[in-house]
MDAnalysis code that builds the backbone (N, CA, C; Angstrom):
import MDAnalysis as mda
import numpy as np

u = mda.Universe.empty(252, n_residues=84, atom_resindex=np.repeat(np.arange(84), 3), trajectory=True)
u.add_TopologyAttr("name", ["N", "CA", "C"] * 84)
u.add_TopologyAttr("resid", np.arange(1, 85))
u.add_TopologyAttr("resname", ["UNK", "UNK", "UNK", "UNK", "UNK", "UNK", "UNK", "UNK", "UNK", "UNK", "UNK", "UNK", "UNK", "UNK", "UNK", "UNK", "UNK", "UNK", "UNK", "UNK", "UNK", "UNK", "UNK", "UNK", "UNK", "UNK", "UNK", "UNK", "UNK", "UNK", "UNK", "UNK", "UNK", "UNK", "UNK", "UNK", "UNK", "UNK", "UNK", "UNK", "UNK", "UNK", "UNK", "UNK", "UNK", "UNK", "UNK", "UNK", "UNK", "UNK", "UNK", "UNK", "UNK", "UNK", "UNK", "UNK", "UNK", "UNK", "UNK", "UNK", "UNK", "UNK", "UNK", "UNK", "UNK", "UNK", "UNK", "UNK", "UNK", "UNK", "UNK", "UNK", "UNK", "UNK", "UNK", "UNK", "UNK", "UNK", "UNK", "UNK", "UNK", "UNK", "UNK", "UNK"])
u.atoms.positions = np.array([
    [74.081, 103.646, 110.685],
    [75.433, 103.109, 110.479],
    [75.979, 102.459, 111.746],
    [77.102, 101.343, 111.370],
    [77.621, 100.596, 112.460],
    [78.881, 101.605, 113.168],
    [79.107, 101.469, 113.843],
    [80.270, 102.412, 114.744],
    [81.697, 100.941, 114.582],
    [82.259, 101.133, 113.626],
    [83.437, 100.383, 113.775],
    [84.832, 100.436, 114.199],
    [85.190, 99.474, 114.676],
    [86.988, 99.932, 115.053],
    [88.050, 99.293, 114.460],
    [88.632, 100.069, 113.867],
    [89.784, 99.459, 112.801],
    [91.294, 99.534, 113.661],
    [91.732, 97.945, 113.893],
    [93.154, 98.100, 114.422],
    [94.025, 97.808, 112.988],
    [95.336, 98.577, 112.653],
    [95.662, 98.423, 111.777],
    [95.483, 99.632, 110.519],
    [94.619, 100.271, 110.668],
    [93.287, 100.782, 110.118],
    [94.587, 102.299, 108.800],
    [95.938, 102.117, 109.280],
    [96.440, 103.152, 108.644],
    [97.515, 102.534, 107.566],
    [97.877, 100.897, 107.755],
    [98.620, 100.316, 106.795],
    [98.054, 100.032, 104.853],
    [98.900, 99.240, 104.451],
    [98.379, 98.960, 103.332],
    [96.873, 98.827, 103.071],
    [96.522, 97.453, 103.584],
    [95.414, 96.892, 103.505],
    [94.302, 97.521, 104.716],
    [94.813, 98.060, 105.810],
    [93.640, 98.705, 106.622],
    [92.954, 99.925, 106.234],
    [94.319, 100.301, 105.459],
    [93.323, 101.976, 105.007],
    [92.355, 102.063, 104.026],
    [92.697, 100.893, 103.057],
    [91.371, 100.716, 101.827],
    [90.224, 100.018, 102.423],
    [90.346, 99.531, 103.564],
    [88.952, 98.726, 104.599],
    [88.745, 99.781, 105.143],
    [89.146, 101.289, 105.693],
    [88.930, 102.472, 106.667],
    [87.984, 103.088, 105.284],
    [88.673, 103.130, 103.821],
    [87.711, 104.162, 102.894],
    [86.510, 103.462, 102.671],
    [86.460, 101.838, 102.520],
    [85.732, 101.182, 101.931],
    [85.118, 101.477, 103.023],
    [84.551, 101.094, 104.213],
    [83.747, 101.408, 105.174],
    [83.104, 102.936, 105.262],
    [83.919, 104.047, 105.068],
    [83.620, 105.049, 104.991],
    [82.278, 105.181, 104.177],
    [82.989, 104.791, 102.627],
    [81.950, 105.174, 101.464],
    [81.038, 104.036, 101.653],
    [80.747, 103.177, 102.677],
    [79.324, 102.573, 102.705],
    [79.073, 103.196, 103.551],
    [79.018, 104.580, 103.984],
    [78.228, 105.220, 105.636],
    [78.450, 105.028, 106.844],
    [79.500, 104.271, 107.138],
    [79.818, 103.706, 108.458],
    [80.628, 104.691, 109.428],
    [80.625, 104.441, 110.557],
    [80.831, 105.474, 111.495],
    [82.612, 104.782, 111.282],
    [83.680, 105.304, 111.701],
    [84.996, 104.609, 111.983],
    [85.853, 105.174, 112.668],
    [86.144, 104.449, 113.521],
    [87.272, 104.502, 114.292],
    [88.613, 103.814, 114.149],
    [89.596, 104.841, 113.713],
    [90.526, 104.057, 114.159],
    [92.188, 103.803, 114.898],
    [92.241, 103.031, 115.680],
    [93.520, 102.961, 116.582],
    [94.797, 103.067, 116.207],
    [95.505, 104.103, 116.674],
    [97.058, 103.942, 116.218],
    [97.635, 103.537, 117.178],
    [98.881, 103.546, 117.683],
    [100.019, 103.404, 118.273],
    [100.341, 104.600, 118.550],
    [100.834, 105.353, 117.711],
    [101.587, 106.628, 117.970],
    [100.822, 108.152, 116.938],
    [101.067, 109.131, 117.542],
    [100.361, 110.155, 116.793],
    [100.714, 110.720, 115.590],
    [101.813, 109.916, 115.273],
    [102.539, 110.529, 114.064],
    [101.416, 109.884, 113.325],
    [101.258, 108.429, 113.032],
    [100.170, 107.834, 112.068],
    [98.698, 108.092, 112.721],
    [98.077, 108.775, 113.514],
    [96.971, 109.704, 113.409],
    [96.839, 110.423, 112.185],
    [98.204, 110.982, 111.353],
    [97.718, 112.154, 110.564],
    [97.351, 110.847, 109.232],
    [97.632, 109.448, 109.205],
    [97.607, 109.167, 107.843],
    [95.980, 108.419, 107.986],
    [94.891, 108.798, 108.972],
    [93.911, 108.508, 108.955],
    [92.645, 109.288, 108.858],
    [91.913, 109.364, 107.482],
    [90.699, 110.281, 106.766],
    [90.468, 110.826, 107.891],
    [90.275, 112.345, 107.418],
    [89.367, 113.006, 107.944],
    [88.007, 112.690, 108.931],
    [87.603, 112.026, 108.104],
    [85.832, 111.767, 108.198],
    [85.897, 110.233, 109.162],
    [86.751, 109.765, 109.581],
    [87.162, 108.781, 110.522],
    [87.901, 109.224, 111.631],
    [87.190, 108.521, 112.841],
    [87.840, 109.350, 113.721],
    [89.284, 108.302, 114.734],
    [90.536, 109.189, 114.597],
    [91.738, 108.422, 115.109],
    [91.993, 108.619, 116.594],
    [92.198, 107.407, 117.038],
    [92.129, 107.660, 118.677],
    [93.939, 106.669, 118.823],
    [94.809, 107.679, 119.155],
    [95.903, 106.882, 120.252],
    [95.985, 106.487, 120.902],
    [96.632, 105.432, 121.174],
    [96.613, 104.549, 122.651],
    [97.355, 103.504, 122.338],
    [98.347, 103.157, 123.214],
    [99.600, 101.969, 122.881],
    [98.393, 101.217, 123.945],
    [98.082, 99.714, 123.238],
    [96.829, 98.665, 123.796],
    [97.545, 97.835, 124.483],
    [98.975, 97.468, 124.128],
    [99.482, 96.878, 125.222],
    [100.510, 97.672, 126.737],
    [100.537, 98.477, 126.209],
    [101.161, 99.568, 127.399],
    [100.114, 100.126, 127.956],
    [98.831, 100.548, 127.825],
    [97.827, 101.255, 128.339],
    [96.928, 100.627, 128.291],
    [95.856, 99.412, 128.716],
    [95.118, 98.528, 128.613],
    [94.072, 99.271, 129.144],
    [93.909, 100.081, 130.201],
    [93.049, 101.131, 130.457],
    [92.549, 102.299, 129.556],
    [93.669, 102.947, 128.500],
    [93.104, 103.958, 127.613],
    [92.818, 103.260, 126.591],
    [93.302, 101.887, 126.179],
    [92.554, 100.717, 125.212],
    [90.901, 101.049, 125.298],
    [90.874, 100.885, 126.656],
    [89.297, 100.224, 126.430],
    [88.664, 101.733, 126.375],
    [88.715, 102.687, 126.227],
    [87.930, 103.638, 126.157],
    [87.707, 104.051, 124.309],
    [88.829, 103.441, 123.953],
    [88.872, 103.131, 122.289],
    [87.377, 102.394, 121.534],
    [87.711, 101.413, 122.666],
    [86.285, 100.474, 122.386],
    [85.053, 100.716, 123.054],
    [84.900, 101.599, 123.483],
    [83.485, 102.452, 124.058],
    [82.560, 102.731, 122.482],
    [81.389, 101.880, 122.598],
    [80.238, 102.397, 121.875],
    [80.824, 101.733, 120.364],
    [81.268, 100.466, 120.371],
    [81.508, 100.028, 119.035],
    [81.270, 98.508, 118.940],
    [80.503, 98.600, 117.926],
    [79.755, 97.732, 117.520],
    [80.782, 96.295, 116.837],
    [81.850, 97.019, 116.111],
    [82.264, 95.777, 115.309],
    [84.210, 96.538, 115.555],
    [84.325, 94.921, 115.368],
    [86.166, 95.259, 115.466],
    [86.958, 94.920, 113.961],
    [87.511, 95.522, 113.485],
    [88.268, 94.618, 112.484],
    [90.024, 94.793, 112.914],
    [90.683, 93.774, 112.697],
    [92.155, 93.871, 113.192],
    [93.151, 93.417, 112.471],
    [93.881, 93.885, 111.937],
    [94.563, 93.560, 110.440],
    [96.186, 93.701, 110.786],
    [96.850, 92.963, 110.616],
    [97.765, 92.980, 111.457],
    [98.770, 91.709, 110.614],
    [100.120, 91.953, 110.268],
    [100.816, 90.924, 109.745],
    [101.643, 89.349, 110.462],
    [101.131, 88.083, 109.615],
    [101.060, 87.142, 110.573],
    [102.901, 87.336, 111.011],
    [102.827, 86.588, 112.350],
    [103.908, 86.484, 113.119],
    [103.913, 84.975, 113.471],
    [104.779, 84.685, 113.503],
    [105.546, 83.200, 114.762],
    [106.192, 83.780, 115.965],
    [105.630, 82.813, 116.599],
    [106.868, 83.179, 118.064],
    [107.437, 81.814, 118.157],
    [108.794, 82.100, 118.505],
    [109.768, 80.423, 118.609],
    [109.613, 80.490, 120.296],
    [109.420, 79.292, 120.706],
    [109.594, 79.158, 122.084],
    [110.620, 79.520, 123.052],
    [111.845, 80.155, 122.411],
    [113.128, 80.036, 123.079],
    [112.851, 81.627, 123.066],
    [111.898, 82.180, 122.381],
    [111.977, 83.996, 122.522],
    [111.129, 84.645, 123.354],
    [110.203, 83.723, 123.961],
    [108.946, 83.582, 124.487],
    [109.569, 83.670, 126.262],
    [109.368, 84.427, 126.977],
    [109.718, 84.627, 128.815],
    [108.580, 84.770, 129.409],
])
């Protein structure tokens, strides 16, 4: 099995890509933000915390030993006038 990392991995659409991966054998990881949404990620997948833009150092230990990324995440705009 592939060792994957799911950002996103506890919303609508990430958590049916966290089971669907599961029930094909795949190893999974996946990233929260905060530990409260640790608990809404399977058992049999393993949840690692770490704010990726506040901690860019405990980020990358997330991504130790993984093969594939998936990142699911809702589109955004940025207007130039919000942008510093």
């Amino acid at each position: 099995p592939m060792t994957i990392l799911v950002l996103g991995g506890t919303g609508h659409v990430g958590s049916h890509l966290v089971r669907n991966l599961l029930d094909q054998g795949q190893s999974v990881r996946v990233l929260v933000r905060n530990a409260d949404r640790a608990s809404l990620v399977p058992a049999d997948a393993q949840a690692v915390v770490v704010d990726v833009v506040g901690d860019p150092d405990g980020a990358r230990a997330a991504f130790q030993g993984i093969e594939a990324v998936f990142m699911l995440n809702a589109a955004t705009t940025i207007r130039p006038s919000t942008v510093s």
